[in-house]
mmCIF file of the N, C-alpha and C atoms, coordinates in Angstrom:
data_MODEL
# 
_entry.id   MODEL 
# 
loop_
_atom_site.group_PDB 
_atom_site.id 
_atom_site.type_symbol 
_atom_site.label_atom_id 
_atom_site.label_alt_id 
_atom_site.label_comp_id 
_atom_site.label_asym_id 
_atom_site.label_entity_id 
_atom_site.label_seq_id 
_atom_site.pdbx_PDB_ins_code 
_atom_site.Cartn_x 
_atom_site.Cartn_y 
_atom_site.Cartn_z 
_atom_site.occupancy 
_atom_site.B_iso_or_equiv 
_atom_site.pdbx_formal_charge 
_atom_site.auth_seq_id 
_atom_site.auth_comp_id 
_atom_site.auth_asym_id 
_atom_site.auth_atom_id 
_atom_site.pdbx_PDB_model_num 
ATOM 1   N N  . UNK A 1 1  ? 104.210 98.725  107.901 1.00 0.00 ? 1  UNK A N  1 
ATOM 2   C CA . UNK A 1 1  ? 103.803 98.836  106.507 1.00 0.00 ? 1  UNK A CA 1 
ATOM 3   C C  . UNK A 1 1  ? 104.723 99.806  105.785 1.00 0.00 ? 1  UNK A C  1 
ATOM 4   N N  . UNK A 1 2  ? 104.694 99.688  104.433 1.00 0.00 ? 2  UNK A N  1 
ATOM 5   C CA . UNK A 1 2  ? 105.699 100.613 103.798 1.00 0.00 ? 2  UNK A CA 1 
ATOM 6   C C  . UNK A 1 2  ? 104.772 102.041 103.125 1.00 0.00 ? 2  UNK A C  1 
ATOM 7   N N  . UNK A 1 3  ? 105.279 102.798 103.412 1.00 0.00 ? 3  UNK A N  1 
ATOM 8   C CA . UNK A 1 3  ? 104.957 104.347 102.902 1.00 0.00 ? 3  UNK A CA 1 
ATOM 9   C C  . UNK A 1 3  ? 104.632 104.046 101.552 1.00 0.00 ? 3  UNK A C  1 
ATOM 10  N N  . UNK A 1 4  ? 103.861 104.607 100.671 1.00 0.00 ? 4  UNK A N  1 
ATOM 11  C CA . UNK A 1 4  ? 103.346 105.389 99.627  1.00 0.00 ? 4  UNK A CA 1 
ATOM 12  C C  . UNK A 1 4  ? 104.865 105.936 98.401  1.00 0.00 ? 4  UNK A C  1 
ATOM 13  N N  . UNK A 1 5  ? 105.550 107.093 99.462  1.00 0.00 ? 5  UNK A N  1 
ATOM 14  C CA . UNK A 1 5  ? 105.900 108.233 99.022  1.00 0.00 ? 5  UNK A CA 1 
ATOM 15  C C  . UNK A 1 5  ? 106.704 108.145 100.331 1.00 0.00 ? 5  UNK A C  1 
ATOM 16  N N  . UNK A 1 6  ? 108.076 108.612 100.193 1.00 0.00 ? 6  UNK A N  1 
ATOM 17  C CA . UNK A 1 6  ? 109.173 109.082 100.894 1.00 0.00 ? 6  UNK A CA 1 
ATOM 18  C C  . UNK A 1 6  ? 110.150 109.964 100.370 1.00 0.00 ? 6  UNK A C  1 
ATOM 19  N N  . UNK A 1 7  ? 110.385 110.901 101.705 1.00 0.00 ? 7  UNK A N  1 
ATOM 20  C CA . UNK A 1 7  ? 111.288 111.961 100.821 1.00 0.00 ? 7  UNK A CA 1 
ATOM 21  C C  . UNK A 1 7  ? 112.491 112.090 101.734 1.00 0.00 ? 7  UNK A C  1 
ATOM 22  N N  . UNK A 1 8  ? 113.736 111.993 101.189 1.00 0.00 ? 8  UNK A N  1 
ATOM 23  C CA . UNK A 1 8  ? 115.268 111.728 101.770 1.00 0.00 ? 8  UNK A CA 1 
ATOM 24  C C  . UNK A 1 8  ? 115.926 113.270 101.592 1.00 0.00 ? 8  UNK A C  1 
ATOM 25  N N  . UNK A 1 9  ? 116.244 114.082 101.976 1.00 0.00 ? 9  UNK A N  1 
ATOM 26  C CA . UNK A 1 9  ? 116.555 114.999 101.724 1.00 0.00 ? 9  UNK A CA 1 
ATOM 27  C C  . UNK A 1 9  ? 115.389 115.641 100.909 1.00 0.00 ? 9  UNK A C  1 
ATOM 28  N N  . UNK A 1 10 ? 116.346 115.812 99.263  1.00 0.00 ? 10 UNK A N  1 
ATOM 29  C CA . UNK A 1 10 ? 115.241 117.125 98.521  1.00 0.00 ? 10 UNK A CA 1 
ATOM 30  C C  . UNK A 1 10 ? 115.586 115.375 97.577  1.00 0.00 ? 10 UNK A C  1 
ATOM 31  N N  . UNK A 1 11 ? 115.119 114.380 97.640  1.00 0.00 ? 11 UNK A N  1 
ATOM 32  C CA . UNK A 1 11 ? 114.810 113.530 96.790  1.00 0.00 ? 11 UNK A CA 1 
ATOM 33  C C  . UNK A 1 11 ? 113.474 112.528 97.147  1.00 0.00 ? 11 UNK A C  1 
ATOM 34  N N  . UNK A 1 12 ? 112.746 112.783 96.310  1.00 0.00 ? 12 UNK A N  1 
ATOM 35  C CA . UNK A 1 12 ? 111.705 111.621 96.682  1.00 0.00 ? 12 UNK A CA 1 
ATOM 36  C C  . UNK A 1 12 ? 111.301 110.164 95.874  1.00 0.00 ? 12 UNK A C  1 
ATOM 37  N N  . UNK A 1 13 ? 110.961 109.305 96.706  1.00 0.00 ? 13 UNK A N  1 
ATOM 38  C CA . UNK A 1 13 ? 110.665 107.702 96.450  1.00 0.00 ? 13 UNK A CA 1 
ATOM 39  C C  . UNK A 1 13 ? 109.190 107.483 96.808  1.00 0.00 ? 13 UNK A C  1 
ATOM 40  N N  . UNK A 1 14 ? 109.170 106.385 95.696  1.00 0.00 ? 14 UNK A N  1 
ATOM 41  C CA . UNK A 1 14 ? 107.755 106.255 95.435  1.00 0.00 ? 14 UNK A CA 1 
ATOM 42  C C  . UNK A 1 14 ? 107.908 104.595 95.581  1.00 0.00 ? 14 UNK A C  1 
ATOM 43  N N  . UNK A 1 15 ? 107.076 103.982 96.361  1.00 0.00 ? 15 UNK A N  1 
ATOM 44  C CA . UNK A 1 15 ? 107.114 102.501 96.960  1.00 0.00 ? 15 UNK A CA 1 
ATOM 45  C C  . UNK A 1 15 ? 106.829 101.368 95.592  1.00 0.00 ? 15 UNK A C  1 
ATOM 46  N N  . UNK A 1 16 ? 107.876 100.666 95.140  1.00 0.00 ? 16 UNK A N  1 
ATOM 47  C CA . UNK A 1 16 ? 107.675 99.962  93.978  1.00 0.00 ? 16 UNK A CA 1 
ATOM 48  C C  . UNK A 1 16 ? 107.360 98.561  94.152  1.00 0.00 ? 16 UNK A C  1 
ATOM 49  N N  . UNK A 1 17 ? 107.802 97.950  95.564  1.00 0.00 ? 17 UNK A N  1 
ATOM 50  C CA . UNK A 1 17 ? 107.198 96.239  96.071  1.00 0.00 ? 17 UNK A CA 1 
ATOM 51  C C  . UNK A 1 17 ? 107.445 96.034  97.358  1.00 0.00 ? 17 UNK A C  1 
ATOM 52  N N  . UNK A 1 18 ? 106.746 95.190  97.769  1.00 0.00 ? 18 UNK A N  1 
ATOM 53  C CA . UNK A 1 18 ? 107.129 94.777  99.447  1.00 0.00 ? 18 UNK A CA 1 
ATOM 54  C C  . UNK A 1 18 ? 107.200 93.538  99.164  1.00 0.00 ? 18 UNK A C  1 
ATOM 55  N N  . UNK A 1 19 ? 108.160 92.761  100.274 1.00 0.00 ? 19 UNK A N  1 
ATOM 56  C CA . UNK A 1 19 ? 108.346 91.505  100.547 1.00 0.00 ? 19 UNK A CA 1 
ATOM 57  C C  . UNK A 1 19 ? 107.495 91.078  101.637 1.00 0.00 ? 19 UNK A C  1 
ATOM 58  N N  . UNK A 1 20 ? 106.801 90.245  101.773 1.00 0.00 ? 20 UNK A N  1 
ATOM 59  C CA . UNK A 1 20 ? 106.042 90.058  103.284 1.00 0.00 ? 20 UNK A CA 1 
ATOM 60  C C  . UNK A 1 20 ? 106.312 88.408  104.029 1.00 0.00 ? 20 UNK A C  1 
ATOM 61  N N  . UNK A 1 21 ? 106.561 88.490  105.026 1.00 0.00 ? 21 UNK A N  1 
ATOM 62  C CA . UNK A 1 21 ? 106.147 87.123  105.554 1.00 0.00 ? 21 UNK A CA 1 
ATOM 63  C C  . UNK A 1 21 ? 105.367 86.734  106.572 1.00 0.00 ? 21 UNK A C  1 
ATOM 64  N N  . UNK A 1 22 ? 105.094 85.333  106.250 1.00 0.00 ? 22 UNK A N  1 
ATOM 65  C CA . UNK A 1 22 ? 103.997 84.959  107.094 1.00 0.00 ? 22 UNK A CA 1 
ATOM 66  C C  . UNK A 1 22 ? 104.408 83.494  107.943 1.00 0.00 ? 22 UNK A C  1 
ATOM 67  N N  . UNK A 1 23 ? 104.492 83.470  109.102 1.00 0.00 ? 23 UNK A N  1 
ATOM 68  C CA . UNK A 1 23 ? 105.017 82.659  109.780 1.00 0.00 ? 23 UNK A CA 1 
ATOM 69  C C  . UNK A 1 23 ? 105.574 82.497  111.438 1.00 0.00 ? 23 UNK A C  1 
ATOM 70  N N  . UNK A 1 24 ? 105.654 81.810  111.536 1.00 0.00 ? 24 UNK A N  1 
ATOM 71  C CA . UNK A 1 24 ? 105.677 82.063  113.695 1.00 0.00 ? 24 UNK A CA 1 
ATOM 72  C C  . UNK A 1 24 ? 107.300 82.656  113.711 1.00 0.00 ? 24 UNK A C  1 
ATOM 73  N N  . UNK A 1 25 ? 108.340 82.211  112.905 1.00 0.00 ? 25 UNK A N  1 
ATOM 74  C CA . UNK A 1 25 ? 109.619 83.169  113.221 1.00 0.00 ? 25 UNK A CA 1 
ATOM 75  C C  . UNK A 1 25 ? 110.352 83.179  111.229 1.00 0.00 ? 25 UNK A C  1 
ATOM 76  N N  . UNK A 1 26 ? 111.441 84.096  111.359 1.00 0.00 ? 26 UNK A N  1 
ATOM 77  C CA . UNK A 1 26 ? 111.949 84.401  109.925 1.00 0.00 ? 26 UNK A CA 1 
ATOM 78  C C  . UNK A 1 26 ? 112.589 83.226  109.029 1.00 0.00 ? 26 UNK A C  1 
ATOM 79  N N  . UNK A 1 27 ? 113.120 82.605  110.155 1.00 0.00 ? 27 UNK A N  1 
ATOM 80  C CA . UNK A 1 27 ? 113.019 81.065  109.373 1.00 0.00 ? 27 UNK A CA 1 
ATOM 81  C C  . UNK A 1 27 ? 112.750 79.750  108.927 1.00 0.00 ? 27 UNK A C  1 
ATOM 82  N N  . UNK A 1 28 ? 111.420 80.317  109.096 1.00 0.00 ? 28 UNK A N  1 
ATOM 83  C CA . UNK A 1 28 ? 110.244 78.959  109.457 1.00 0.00 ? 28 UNK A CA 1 
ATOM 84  C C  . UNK A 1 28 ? 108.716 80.034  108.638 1.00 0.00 ? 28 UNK A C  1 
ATOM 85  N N  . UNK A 1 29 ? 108.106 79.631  107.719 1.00 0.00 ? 29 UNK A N  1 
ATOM 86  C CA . UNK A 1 29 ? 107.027 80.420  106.959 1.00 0.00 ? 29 UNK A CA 1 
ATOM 87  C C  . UNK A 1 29 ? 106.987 80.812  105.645 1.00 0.00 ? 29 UNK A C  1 
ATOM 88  N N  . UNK A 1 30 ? 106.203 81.520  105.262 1.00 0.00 ? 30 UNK A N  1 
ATOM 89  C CA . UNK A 1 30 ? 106.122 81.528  103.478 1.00 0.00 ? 30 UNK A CA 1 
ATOM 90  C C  . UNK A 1 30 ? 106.944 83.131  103.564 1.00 0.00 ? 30 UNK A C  1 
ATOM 91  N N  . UNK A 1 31 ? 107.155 83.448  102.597 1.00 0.00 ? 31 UNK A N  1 
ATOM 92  C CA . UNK A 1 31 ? 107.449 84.400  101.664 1.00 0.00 ? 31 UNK A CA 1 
ATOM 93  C C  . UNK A 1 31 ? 106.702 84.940  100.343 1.00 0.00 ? 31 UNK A C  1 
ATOM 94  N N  . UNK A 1 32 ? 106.239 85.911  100.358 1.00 0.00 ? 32 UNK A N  1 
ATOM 95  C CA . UNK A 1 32 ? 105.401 86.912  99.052  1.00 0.00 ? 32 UNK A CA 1 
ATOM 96  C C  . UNK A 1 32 ? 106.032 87.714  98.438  1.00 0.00 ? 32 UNK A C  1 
ATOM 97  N N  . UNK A 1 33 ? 105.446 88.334  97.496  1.00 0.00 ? 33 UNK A N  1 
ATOM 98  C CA . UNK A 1 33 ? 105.535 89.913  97.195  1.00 0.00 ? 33 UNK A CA 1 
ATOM 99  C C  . UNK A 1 33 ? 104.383 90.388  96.443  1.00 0.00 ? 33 UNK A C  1 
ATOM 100 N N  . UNK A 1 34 ? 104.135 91.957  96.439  1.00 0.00 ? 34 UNK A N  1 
ATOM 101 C CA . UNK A 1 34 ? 103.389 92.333  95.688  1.00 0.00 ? 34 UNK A CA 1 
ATOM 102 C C  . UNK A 1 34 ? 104.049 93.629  95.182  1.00 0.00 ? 34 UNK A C  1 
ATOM 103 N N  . UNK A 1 35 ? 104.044 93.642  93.850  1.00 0.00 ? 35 UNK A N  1 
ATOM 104 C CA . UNK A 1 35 ? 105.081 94.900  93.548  1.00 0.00 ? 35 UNK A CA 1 
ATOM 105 C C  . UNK A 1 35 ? 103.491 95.592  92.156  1.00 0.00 ? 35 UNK A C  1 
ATOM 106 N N  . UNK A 1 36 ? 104.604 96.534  92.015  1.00 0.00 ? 36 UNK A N  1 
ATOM 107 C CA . UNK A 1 36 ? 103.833 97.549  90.993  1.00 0.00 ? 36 UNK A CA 1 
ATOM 108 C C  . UNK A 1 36 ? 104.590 97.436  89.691  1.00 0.00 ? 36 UNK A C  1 
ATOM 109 N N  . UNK A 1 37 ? 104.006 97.421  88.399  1.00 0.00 ? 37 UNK A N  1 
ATOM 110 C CA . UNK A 1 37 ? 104.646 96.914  86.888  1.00 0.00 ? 37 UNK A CA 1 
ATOM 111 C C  . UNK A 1 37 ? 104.243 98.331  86.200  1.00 0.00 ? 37 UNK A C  1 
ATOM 112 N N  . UNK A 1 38 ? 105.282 98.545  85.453  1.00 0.00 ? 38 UNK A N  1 
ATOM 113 C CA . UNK A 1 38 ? 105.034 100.076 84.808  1.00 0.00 ? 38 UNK A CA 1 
ATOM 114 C C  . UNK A 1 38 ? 104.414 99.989  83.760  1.00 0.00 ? 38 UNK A C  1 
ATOM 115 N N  . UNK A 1 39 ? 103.133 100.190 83.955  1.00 0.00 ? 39 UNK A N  1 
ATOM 116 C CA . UNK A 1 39 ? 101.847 99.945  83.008  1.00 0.00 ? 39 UNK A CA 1 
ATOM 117 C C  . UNK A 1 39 ? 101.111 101.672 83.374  1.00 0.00 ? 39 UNK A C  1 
ATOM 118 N N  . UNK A 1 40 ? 100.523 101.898 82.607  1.00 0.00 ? 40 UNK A N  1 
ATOM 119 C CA . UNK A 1 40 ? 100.002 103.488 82.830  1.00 0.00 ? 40 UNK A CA 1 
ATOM 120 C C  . UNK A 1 40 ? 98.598  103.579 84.055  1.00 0.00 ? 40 UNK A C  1 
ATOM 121 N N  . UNK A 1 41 ? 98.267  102.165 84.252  1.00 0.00 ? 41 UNK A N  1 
ATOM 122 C CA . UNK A 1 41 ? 97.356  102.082 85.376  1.00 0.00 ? 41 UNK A CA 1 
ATOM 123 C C  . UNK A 1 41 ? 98.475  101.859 86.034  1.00 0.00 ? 41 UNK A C  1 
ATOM 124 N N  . UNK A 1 42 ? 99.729  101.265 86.392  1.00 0.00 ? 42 UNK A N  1 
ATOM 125 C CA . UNK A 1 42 ? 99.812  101.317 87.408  1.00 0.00 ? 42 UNK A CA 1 
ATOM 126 C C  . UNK A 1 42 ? 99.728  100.453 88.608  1.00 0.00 ? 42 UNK A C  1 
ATOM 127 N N  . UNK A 1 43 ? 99.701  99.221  87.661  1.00 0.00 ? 43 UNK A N  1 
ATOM 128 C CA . UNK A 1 43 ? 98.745  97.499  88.108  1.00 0.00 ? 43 UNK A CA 1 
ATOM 129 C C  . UNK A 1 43 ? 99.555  96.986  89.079  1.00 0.00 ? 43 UNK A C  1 
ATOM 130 N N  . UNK A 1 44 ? 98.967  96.511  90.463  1.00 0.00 ? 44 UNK A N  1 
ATOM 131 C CA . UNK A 1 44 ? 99.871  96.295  92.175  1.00 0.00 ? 44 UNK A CA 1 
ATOM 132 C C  . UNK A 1 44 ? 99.686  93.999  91.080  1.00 0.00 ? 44 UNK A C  1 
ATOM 133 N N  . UNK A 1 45 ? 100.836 93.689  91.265  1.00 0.00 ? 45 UNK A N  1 
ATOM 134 C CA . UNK A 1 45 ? 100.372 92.100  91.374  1.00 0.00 ? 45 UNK A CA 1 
ATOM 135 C C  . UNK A 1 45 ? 101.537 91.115  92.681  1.00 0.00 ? 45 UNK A C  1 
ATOM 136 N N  . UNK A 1 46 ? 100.380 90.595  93.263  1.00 0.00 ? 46 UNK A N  1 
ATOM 137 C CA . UNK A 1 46 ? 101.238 89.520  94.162  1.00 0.00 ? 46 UNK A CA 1 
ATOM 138 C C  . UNK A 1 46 ? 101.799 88.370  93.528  1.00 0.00 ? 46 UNK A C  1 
ATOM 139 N N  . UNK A 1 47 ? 102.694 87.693  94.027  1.00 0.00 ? 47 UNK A N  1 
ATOM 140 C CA . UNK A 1 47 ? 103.232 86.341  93.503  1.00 0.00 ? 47 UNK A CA 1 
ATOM 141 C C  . UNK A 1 47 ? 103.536 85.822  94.345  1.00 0.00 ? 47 UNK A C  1 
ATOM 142 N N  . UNK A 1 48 ? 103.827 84.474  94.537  1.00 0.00 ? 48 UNK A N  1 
ATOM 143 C CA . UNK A 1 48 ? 104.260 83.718  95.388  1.00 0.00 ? 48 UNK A CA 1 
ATOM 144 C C  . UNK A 1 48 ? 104.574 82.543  94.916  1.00 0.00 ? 48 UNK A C  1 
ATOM 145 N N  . UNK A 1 49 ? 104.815 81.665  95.020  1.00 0.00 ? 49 UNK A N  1 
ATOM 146 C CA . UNK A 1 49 ? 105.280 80.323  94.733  1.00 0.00 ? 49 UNK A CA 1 
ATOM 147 C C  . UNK A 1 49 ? 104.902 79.538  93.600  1.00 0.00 ? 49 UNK A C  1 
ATOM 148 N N  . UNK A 1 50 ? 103.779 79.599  93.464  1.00 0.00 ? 50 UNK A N  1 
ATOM 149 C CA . UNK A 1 50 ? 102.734 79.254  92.136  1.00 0.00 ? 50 UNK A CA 1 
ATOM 150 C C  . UNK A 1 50 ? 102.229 80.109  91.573  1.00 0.00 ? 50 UNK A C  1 
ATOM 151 N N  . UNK A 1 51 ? 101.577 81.631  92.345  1.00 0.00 ? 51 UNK A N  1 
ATOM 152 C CA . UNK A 1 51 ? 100.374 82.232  92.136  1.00 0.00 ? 51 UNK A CA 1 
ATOM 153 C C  . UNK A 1 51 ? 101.092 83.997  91.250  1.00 0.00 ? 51 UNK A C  1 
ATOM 154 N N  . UNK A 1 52 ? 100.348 84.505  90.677  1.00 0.00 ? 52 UNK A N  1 
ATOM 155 C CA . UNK A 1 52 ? 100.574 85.705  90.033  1.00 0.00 ? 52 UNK A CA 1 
ATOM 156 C C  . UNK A 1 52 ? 99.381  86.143  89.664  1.00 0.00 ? 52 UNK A C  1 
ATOM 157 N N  . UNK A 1 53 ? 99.075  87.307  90.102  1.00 0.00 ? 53 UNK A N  1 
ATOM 158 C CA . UNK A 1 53 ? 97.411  87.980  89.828  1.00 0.00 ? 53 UNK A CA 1 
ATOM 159 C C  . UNK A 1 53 ? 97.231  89.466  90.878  1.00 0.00 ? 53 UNK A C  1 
ATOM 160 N N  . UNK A 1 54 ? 96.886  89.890  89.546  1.00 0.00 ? 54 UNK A N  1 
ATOM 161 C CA . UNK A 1 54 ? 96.262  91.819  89.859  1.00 0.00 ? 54 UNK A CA 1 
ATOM 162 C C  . UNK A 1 54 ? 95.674  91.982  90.985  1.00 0.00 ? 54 UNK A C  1 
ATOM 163 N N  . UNK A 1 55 ? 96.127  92.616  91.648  1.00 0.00 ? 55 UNK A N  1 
ATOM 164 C CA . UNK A 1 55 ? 95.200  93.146  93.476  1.00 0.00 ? 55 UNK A CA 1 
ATOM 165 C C  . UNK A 1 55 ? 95.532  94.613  93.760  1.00 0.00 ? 55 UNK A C  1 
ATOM 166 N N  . UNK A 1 56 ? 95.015  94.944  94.493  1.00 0.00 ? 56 UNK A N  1 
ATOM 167 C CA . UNK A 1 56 ? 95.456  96.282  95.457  1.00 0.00 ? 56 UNK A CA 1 
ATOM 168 C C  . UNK A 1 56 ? 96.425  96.163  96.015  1.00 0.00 ? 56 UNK A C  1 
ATOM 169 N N  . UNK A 1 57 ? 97.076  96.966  96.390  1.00 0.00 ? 57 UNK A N  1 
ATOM 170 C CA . UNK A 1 57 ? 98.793  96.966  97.203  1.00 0.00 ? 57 UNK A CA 1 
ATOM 171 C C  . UNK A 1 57 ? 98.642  96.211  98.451  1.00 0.00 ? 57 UNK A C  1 
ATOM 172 N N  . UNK A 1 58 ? 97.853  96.633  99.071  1.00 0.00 ? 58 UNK A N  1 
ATOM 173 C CA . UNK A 1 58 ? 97.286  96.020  100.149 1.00 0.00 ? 58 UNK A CA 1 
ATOM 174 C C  . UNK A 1 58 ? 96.957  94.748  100.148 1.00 0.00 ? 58 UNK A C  1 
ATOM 175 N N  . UNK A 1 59 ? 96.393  94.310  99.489  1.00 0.00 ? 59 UNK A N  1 
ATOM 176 C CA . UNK A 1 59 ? 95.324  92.709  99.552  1.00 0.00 ? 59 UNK A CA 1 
ATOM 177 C C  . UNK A 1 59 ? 96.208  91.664  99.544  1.00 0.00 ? 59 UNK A C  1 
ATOM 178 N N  . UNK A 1 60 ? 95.402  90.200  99.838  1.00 0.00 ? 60 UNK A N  1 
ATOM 179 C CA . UNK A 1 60 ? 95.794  89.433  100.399 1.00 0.00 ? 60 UNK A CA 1 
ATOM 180 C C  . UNK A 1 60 ? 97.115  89.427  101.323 1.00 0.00 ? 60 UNK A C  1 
ATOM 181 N N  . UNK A 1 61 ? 97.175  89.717  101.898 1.00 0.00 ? 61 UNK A N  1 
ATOM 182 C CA . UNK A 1 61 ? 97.833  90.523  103.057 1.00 0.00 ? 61 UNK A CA 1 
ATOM 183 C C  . UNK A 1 61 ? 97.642  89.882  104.863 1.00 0.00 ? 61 UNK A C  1 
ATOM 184 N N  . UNK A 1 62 ? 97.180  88.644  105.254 1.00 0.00 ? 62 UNK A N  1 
ATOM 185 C CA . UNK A 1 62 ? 96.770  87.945  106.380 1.00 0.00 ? 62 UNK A CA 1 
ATOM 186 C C  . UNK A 1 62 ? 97.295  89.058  107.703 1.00 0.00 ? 62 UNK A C  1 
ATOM 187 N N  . UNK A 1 63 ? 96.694  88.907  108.782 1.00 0.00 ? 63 UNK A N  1 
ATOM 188 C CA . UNK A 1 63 ? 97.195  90.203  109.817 1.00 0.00 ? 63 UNK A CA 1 
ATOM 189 C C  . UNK A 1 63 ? 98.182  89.170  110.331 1.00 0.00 ? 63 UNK A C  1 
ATOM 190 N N  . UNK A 1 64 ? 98.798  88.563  109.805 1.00 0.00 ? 64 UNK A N  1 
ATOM 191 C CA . UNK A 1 64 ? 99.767  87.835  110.532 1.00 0.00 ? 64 UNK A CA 1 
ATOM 192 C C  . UNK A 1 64 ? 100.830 87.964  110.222 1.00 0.00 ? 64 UNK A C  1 
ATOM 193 N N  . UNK A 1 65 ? 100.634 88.735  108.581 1.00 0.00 ? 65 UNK A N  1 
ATOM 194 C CA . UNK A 1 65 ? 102.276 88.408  107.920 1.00 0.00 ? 65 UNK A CA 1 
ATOM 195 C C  . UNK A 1 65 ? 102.494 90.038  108.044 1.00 0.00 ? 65 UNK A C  1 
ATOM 196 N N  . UNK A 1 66 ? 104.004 90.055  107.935 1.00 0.00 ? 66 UNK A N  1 
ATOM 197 C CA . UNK A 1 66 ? 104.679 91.203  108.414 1.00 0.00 ? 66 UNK A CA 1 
ATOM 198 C C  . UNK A 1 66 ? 105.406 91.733  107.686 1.00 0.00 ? 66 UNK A C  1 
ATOM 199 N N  . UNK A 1 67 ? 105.604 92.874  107.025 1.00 0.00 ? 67 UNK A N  1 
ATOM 200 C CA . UNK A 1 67 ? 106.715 93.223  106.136 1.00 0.00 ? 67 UNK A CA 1 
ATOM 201 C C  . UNK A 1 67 ? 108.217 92.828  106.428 1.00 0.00 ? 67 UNK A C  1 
ATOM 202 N N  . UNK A 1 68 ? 108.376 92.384  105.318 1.00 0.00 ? 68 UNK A N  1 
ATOM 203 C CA . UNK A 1 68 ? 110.051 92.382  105.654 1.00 0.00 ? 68 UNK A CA 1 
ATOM 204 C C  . UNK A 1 68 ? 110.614 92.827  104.968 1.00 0.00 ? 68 UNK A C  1 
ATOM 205 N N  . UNK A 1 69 ? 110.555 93.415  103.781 1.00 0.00 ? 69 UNK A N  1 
ATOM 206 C CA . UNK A 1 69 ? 111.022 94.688  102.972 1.00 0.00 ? 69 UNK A CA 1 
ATOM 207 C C  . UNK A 1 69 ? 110.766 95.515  102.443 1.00 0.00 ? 69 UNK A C  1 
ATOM 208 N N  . UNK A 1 70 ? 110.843 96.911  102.132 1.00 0.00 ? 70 UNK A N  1 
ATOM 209 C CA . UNK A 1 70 ? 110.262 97.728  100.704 1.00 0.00 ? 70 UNK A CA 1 
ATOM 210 C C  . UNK A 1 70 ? 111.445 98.132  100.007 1.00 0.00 ? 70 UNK A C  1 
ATOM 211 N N  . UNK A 1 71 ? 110.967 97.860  98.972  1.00 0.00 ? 71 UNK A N  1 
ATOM 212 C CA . UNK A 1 71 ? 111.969 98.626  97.446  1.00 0.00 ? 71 UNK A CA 1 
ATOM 213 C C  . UNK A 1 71 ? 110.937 99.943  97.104  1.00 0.00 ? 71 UNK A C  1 
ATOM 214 N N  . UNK A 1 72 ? 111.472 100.742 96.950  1.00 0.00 ? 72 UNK A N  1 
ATOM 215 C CA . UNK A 1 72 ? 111.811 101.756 96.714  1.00 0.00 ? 72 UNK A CA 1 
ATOM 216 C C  . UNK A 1 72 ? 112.212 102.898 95.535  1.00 0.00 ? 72 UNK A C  1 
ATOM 217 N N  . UNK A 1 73 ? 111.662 103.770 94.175  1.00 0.00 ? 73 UNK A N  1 
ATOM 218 C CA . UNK A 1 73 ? 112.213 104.195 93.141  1.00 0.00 ? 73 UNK A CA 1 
ATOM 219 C C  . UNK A 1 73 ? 112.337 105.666 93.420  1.00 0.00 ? 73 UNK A C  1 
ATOM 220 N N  . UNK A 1 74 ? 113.336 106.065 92.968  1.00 0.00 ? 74 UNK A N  1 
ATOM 221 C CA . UNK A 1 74 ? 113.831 107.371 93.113  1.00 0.00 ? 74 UNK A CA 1 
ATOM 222 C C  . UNK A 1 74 ? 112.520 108.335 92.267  1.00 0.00 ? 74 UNK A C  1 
ATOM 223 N N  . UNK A 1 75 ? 112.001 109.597 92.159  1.00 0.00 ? 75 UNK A N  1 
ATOM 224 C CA . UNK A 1 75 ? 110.956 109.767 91.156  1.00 0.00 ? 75 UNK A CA 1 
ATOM 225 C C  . UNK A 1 75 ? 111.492 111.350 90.576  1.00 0.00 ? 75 UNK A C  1 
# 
């Protein structure tokens, strides 16, 4: 899973989207994301192929699918 909050030296990052997949190997399965939009809440939304809608960072999230990236903003 991707951190919250990371700090690289004396600079810190604050987790802005993950990529996730879901599938038996990396080139065979779906592809997601759920990122964060600079709104003063602060609003987490997933997307995928068709779909776009407000969730927790976490959610819809199957224990199957696996991160395969985080982005990252300097703060």
């Amino acid at each position: 899973a991707c951190e919250e909050t990371l700090r690289l030296h004396d600079t810190r990052y604050r987790r802005l989207a993950q990529i996730y997949h879901h599938g038996p190997s990396m080139t065979v399965g779906h592809y997601y994301t759920v990122c964060r939009h600079e709104r003063p809440d602060g609003d987490w939304w997933f997307y995928d192929d068709i779909t776009r809608r407000r969730v927790r960072p976490d959610d819809d999230n199957p224990a199957s699918a696996r991160v395969y990236m985080c982005f990252y903003e300097r703060l």
